[in-house]
N, C-alpha and C positions, 0 to 999 in steps of 0.2 A: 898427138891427137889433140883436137881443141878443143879446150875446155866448156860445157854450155853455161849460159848464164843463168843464172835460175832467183827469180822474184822471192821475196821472203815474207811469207804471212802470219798471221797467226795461226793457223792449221799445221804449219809446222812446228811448232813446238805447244801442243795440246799434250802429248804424253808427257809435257814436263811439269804439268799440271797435276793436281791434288785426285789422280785418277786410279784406278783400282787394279791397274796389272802390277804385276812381280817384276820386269824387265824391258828396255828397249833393246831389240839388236838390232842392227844392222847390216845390211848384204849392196856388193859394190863389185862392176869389174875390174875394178884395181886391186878389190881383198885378197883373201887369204882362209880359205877354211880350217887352217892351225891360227889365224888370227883371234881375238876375245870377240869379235862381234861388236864392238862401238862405235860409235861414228867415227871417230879418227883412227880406228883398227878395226875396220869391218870383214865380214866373212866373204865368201865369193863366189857361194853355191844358196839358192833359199832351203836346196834338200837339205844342206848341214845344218842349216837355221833352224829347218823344222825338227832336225834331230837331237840338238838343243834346246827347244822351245818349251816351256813350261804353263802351266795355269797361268794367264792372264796378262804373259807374253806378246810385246807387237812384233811385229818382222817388218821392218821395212826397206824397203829394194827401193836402192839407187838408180836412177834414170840409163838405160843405154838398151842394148839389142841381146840378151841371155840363149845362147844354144844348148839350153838345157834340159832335160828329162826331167821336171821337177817331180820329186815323189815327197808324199807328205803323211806320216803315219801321226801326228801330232792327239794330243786330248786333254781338250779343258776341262774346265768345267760350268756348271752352269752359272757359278756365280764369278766368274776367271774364264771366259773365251780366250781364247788364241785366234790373234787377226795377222792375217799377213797381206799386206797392202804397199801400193809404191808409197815412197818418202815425198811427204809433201807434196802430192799430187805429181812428182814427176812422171814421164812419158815413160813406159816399161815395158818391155815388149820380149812375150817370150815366143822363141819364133823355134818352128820342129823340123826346121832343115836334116837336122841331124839324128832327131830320137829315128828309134827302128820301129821296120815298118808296122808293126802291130802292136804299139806303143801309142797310150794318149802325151800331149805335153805335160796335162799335168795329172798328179793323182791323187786322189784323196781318200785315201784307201784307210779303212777302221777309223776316220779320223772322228772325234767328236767333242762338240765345242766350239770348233773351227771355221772360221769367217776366211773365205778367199773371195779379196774386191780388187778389183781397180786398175785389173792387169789388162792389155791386146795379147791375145794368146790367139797365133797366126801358124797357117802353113804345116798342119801338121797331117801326116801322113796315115792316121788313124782317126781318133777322137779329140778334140782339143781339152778338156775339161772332164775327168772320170771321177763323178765319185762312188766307192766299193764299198760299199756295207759300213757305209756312214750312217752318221747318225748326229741330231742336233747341230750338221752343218750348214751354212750358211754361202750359198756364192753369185756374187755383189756385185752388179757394175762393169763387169766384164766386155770389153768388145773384141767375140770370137770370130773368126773367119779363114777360109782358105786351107780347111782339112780335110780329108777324103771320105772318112767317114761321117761322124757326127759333131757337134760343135759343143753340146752339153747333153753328158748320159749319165743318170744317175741311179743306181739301182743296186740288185740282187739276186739271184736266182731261187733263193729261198724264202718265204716270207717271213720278218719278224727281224730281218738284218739288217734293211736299210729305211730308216724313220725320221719323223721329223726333219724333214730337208725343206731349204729355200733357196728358190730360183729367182732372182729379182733384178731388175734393172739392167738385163745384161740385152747388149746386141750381137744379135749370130745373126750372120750372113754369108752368101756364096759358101756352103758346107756340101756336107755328100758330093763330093766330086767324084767319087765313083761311079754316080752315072749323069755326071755332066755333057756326054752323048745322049742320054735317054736311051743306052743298052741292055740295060736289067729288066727284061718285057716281062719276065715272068715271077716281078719284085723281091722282094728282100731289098732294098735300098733299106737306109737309117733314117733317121729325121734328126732335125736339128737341134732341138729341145726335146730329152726323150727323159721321164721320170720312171722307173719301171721295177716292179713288185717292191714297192714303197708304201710304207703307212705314215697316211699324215703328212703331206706336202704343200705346200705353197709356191704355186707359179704366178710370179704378178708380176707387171710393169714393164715385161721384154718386148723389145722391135724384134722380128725375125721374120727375115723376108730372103728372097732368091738365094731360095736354096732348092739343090737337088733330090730329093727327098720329101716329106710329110712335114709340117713347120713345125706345130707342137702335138707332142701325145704322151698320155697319160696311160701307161700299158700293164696293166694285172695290177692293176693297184687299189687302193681303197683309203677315203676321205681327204681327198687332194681338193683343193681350194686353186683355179684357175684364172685370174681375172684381173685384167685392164693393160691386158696384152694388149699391141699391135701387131698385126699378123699379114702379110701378104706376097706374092705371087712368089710361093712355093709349089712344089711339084705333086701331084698327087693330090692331096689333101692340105688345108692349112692348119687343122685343128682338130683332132682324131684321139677320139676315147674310144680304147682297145681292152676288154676283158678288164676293166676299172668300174667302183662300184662307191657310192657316198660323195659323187664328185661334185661340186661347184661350180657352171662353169658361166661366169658373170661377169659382164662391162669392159666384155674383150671385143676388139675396132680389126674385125677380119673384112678383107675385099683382094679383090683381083684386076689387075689394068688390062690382062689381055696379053703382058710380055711374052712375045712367040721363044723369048729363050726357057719360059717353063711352062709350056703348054705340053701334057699328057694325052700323046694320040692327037694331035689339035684340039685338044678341050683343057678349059682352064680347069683349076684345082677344086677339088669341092669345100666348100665353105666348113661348114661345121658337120663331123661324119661320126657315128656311132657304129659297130662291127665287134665282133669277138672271132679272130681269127686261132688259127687254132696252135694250142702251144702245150707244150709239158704242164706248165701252171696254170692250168683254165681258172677266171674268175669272173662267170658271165657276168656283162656290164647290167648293171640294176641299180635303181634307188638313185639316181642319177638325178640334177636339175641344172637347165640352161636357160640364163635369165639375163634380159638388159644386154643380149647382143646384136650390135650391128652388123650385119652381112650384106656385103655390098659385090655384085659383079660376078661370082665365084659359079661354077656348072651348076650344083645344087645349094640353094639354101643353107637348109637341113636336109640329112641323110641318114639310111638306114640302110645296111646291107645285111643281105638276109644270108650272105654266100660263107665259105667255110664254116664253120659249129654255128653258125646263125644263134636262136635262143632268143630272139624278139625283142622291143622294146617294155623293158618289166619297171614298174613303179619308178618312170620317166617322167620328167615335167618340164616341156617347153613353153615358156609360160615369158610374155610383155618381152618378147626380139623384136629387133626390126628386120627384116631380109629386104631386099632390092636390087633388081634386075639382074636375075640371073639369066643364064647360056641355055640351061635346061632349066627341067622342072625344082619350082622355088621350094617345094619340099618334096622329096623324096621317099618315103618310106614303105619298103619293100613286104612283103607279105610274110610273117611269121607267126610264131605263137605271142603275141603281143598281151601284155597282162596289166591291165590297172594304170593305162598311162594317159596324158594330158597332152594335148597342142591348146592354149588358149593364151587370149589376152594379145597376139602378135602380128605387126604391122607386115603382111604380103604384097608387095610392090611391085607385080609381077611383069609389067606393061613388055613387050616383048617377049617373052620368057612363055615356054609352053606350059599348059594347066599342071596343076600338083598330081602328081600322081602317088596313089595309097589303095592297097589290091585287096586290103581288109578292113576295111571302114564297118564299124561296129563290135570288131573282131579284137577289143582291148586298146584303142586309141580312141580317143574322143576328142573329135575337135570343136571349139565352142568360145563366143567373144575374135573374134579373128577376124580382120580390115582385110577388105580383098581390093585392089585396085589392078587391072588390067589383065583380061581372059575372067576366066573363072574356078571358083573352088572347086566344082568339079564333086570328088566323092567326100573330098574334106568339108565341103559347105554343112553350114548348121544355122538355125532359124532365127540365133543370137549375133550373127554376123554382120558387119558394116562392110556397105559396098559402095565408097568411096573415096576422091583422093585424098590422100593422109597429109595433106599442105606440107612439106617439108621445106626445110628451111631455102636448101641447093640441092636437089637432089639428081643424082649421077657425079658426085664429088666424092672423096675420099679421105672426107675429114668427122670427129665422128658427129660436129655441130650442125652439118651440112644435113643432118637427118632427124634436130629436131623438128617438132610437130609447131605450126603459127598459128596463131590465134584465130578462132573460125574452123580448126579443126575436125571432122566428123569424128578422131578416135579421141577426145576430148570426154571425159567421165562413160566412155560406151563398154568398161571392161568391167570382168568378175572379179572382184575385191579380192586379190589373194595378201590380204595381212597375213605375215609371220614369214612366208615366203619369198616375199618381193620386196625385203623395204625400201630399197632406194633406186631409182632408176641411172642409166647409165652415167648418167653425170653428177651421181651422189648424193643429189636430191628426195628428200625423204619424202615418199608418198603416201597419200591419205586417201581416203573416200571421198569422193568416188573416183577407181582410179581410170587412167588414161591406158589406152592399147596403145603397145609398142615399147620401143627402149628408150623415150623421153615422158618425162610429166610434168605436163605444162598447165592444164585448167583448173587441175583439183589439189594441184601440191599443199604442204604445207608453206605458211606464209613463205611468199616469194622469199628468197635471200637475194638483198642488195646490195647486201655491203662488201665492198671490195677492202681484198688484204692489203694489211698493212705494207710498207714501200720496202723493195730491200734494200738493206744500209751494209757499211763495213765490204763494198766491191774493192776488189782488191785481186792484184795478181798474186799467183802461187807458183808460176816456173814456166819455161818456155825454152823453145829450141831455134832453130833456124827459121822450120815452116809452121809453125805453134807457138797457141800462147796459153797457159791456163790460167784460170781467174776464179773466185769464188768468194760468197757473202753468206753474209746472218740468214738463217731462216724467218723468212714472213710469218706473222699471225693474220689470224681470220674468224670472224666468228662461228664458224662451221669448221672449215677447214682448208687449207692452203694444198691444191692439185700436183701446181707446176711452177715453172719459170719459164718465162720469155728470153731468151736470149738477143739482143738486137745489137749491130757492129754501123758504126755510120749511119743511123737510122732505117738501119734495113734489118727484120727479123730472119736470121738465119739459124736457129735452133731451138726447140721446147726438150727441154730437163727434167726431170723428175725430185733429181737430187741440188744440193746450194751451190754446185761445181761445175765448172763445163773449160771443155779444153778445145780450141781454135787450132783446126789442123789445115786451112784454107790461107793462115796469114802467111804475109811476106816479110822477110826482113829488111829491116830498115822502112818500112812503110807505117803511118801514122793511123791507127784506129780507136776510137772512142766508141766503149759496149757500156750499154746499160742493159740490167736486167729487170723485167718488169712480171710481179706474183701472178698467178691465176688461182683462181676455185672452180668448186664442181657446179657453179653455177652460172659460169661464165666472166665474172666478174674479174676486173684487172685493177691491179694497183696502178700507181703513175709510175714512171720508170724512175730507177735508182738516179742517183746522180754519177751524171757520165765519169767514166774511169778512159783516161788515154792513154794510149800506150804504143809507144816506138821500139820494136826490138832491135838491138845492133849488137854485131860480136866484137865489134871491135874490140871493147874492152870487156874480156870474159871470164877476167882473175879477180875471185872475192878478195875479199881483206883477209886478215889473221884474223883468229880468237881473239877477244878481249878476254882479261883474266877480271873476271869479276872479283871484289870480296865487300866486306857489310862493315862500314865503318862505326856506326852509331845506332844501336838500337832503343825506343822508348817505348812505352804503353802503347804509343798511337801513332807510332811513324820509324820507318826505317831510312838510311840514309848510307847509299853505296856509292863507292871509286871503283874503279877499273884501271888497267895499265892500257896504253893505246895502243890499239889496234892499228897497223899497217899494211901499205895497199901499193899497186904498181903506179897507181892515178893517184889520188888520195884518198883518203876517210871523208866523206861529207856530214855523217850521221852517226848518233849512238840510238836507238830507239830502246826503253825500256818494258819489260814486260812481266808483272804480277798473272803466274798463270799462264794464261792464254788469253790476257787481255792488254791489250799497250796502252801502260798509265803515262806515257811520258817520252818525249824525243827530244837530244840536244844536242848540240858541237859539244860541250863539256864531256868533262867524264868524272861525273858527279851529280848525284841525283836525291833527291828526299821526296819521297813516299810519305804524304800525310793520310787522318784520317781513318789509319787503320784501329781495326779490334782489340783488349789487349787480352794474352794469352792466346794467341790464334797463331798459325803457324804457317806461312805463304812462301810460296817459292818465286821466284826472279831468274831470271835471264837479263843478259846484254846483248845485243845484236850490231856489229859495227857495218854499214850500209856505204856502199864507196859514190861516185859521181854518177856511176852508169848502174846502180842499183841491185849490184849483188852485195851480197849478204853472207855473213858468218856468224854463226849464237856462241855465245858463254857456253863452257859450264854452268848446269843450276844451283845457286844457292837457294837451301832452304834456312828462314829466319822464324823464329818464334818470337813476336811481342813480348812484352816485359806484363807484370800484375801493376791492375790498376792501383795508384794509392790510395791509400784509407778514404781522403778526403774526397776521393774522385769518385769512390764507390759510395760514400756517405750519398755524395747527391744524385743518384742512379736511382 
């Protein structure tokens, strides 16, 4: 089999830095589960890894295709997580051809501590991603897809077992394929991000979209934080708070295009939906607030169903969304015992879309401050209401900038001051008095933010295959705060990131591309783009070098000074690059190097990395050196 060639960064060897786990293992399908676990003797399953795995242990998995049932019963601690992630951003794919059929790929069962990122966890015949009465886990980056039931289920059946969970940056897509007919008339389908009888969760930053099922829900739980999801055309619903209570749900980018492969009955999914259907664990939804979302295109708006234990909207607060052009009616809410709840401050876009329907107006919801543009409020109207168009930036677009408000605005300072509840609008911007209706604030903000983040530096590749290439840099500064990244290949933007990493699954081998990546903030603002990084992948030549054998010839107060024995290669050695850390002081044809400038009595570790003509790579051993004490005289003048 042939070998991939894989880029060599500084990210790969971060754990060899002055960092706070007990352990690296490693997991390979060349290993061995009677192996030690180290790079050059790694394991061959990540379940044994995890069975070995200790406080503050990394796990990292070597790039190829794993047919494994991964089970992970692992527990760190809070100050020692347990991360299990690919190696140096390699491609990692754990794929459930094989697990049985009512089996997740993976599981994260009692784990806690426990960080799982960075994996494609594909094709599994159940759930892709379970976690069971976790607690303090963590999971990261994930792109799931292609399983029949759900793609990320995380939960309990009892309250008080599974806590403190985070869901973030993962993408799930094409999930629930059990009813990829649209057969299940009389539902129970899954959803695709499901947190359930969970205390204390955090859902931010996921794409999830066509999937067969409900995109994300939040089911018998209480004080889960939802926000800056992208969400669309899922099945049913895209975003559904079920018997959940204390919830969050802010500066999530929900819309619907219409894709007749996930239209319910011919009608698109409902935007954002509230319900308590009925289960063993009732925890009617209450005390709930949905703030700074854009809903664009989806049947309903906002929704409310009153059907199975119904139980009303109680100490609710819809408060500064945007909604826009819905199918049906742009809110929804159905006739209940409604107690103590709020519709204000939110931009209704309705133009096509039939009038709101609401069968209890006075009856526990109050609507008030509310932008009506096209039909009319109907029973929802109130005397504090603006009824014109909301100048939008693009609107009928699917981006979430396309729905800020332009200058000349009518919901321009027209809304109820809600300080304490609404600081920031969907783009992170802190709002002030007087505020703006809807999920942008443009006239009364606090001082505009102009300033764009800083450029990212230090692009560089980190591994690649045939059809991919991954690449990743320093995180950007900003005076506020850094959003995102631009991704751009050839001068064409082909990806937004969240994280410093992004992996090109669209390249060709042997074809030349040049990416830079360019910061963004929640205010729009863009850095200038990095400086271009080019890159040719070929397998030609796809055998790293040997190891260098590092050792530490000379050490002083203020400089260390290393040789190495040479590393050899099928092509040749072009390069030594040296590395303090996780930082490269130094690159040479020699194999000898001096380190000025350093501390004295300080303690740093080193690597060698020998780099051939076509750019693969093989690290040292780490030495760690300890400085010498300063001398008397040296301290005299300190």
């Amino acid at each position: 089999m042939r070998r991939a060639r894989y880029y060599f960064s500084t990210l790969a060897i971060l754990a060899l830095g002055a960092t706070a786990h007990a352990a690296d293992r490693y997991v390979s399908l060349s290993g061995n589960d009677a192996n030690a676990g180290t790079l050059a003797a790694p394991l061959r399953t990540i379940t044994q890894a995890a069975a070995l795995a200790q406080p503050g242990d990394t796990i990292h998995v070597r790039a190829g295709v794993y047919n494994e049932r991964v089970k992970i019963y692992s527990k760190g601690t809070a100050a020692a997580r347990i991360t299990f992630k690919p190696y140096n951003n390699e491609k990692v794919t754990l794929d459930g051809a094989t697990v049985p059929a009512d089996k997740a790929i993976v599981t994260l069962n009692e784990t806690q501590y426990v960080d799982f990122s960075g994996f494609e966890v594909r094709n599994g015949p159940y759930i892709g991603i379970l976690g069971w009465l976790a607690k303090n886990t963590r999971i990261l980056n994930n792109d799931v897809h292609g399983t029949v039931r759900g793609g990320i289920w995380v939960g309990a059946e009892t309250v008080g077992y599974s806590s403190d969970i985070t869901v973030s940056g993962n993408s799930v897509h094409n999930t629930v394929l059990e009813n990829q007919y649209h057969n299940m008339g009389g539902g129970g389908w899954a959803g695709a991000v499901v947190v359930s009888v969970t205390e204390r969760a955090t859902i931010t930053d996921n794409r999830i979209w066509n999937n067969d099922g409900e995109g994300l829900i939040s089911l018998r739980s209480n004080h889960h934080v939802v926000r800056g999801n992208t969400i669309w055309d899922n099945f049913s619903v895209e975003l559904y708070i079920d018997n959940s209570r204390f919830a969050t749900v802010d500066r999530n980018l929900v819309y619907n295009t219409g894709n007749p492969r996930y239209l319910r009955n011919g009608n698109r999914a409902a935007g954002i939906a509230v319900a308590n259907e009925t289960n063993a664990n009732m925890n009617p939804s209450s005390d709930n607030v949905f703030s700074n979302n854009i809903v664009v295109g989806t049947r309903w708006g906002f929704y409310y169903g009153a059907w199975e234990s119904g139980g009303g909207l109680r100490n609710t607060k819809v408060v500064n969304n945007t909604f826009y052009g819905t199918t049906d009616a742009i809110v929804e809410i159905e006739n209940d015992a409604h107690a103590n709840s709020v519709v204000q401050n939110n931009i209704f876009f309705g133009t096509g879309s039939p009038s709101p329907r609401y069968t209890g107006a006075g009856t526990g919801v109050t609507y008030a401050h509310n932008l009506w543009y096209g039909g009319t409020a109907g029973s929802a109207a109130s005397s504090s209401d603006v009824l014109a168009n909301p100048m939008f930036a693009n609107p009928g677009g699917t981006a979430a900038a396309d729905y800020k408000i332009r200058a000349g605005s009518a919901a321009v300072a027209k809304a109820l001051n809600l300080t304490g509840i609404v600081a920031n609008d969907h783009f992170g911007a802190l709002r002030a008095t007087p505020f703006d209706i809807g999920a942008h604030q443009l006239g009364s903000s606090v001082a505009a933010d102009t300033v764009a983040p800083s450029i990212p530096v230090n692009l560089r590749a980190t591994g690649g295959h045939a059809t991919s290439v991954s690449i990743a840099w320093n995180p950007s500064t900003d005076n506020v705060g850094v959003t995102g990244y631009i991704v751009v290949r050839n001068g064409v933007q082909i990806a937004t990131v969240a994280a410093t990493t992004f992996t090109d699954n669209t390249s060709s081998e042997g074809k030349m591309y040049a990416y830079q990546v360019i910061a963004t903030d929640a205010a729009g603002n863009r850095s200038a783009p990095s400086v271009a990084l080019p890159l040719a992948w070929s397998s030609a030549d796809a055998e790293a070098p040997s190891a260098p054998a590092a050792r530490v010839a000379t050490v002083t107060s203020t400089s260390v000074e290393m040789r190495w024995s040479p590393a050899t290669d099928n092509v040749g050695v072009a390069e030594y690059r040296i590395y303090r850390g996780s930082t490269l002081v130094g690159n040479t044809d020699k194999r000898r190097f001096l380190d000025r400038g350093l501390k004295p009595k300080t303690t740093y570790t080193y690597s060698v990395v020998a780099v051939d003509t076509a750019g693969n790579a093989t690290i040292s051993d780490t030495l760690t050196v300890t400085t010498k004490a300063a001398t008397k005289a040296r301290a005299a003048r300190r």
